[in-house]
Phi, psi and omega in degrees: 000026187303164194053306174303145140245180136315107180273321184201165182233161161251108176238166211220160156227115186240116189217170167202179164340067161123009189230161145205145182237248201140069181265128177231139184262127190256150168240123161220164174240145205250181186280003166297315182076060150272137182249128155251184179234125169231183183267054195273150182266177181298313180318311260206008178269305215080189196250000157280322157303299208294049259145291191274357280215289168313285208300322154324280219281346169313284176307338162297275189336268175031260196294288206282350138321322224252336172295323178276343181264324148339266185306313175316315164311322188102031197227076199224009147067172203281119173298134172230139191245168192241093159355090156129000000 
């Protein structure tokens, strides 16, 4: 990951009939500033994420209501595009 940071992180609680997960969706940018996405699941968080894990994704929702309630208003602030 030389180069690379973390742009944002997601984290989500996902359930349906008979399933539930806690998948947090990752960004990173490369030294380039190309963005990806990658998943880690709960096995694969460790015990600082999952410790960090609720109060994140509580504060995700949050924002991103408050962000979807925004852009529905019409207030939905400056397009920014990334070069390449």
């Amino acid at each position: 990951m030389a180069g690379e940071h973390v742009v944002a992180v997601a984290p989500e609680f996902a359930q349906g009939p008979g399933w539930s997960n806690r998948p947090l969706t990752i960004i990173v940018s490369d030294s380039d500033g190309k963005l990806r996405s990658e998943c880690l699941q709960p096995d694969e968080q460790g015990t600082e994420i999952g410790l960090l894990f609720a109060t994140c994704a509580s504060a995700h929702s949050a924002m991103r209501e408050a962000v979807e309630r925004r852009i529905a208003g019409g207030g939905g602030g400056r397009k920014r595009t990334r070069p390449g």
